[in-house]
C-alpha positions as a printed NumPy array, in Angstrom:
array([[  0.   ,   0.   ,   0.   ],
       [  1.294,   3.135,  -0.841],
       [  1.793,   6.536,   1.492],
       [ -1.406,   8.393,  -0.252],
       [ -3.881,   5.06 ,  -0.225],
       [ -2.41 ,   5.125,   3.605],
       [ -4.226,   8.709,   4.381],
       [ -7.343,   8.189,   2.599],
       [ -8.126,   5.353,   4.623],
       [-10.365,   6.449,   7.912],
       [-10.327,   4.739,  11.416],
       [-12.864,   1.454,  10.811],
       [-12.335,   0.962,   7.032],
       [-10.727,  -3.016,   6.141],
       [ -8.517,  -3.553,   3.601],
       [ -9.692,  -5.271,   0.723],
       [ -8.598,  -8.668,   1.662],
       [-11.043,  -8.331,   4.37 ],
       [ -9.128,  -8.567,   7.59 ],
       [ -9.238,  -5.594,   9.762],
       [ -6.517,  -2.996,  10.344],
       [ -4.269,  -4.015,  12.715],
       [ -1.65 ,  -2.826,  14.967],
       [  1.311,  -1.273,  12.604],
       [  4.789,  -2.744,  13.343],
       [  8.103,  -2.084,  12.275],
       [ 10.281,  -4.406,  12.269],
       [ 14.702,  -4.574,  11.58 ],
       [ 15.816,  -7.343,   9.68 ],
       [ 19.876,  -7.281,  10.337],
       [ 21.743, -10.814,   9.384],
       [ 18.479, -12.767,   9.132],
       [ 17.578, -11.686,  13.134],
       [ 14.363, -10.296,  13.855],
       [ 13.776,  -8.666,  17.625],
       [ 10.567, -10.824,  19.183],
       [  9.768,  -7.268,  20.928],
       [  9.145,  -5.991,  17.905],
       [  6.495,  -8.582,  16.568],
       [  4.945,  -8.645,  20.185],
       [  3.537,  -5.334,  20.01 ],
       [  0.153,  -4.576,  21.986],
       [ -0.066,  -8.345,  21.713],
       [  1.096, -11.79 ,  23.129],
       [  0.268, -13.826,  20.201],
       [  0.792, -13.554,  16.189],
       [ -0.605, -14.969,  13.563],
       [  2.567, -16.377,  10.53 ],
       [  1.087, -17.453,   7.306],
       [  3.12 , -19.541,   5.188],
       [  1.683, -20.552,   2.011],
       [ -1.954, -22.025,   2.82 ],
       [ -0.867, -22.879,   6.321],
       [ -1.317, -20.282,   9.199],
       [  0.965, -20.905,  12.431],
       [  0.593, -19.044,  15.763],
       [  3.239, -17.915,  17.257],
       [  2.695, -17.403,  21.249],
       [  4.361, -15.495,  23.767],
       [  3.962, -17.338,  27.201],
       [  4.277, -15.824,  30.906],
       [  7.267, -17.298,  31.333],
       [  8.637, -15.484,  28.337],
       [  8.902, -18.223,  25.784],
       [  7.558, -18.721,  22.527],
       [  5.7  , -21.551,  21.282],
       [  4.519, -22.127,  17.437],
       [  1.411, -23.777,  16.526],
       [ -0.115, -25.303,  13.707]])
């Protein structure tokens, strides 16, 4: 999406895929490394599609992650 479709969207409005707006991350990819504070934003859980397949990735109160199909 580009920076002028970004402002003309209002506060409720879904993209056309049909999933609602979500939290906006941004997130450093250095040497393949990706900081989990920076997916876990607002949220203890994520959802990682690959292909067909969606995956949830979980952060627990113990501070671990766990993946699931």
């Amino acid at each position: 999406m580009n920076a002028s479709a970004d402002e003309d969207k209002k506060e409720g409005d879904e993209p056309s895929d049909g999933r609602a707006e979500g939290i906006r991350r941004h997130l450093t990819i250095v040497d393949n490394r990706v900081e989990s504070r920076d997916l876990f934003v607002g949220t203890r859980d994520i959802i990682i599609v690959h292909g067909r397949d969606a995956y949830r990735l979980r952060l627990t109160a113990q501070n671990k992650l766990i993946l699931t199909k």
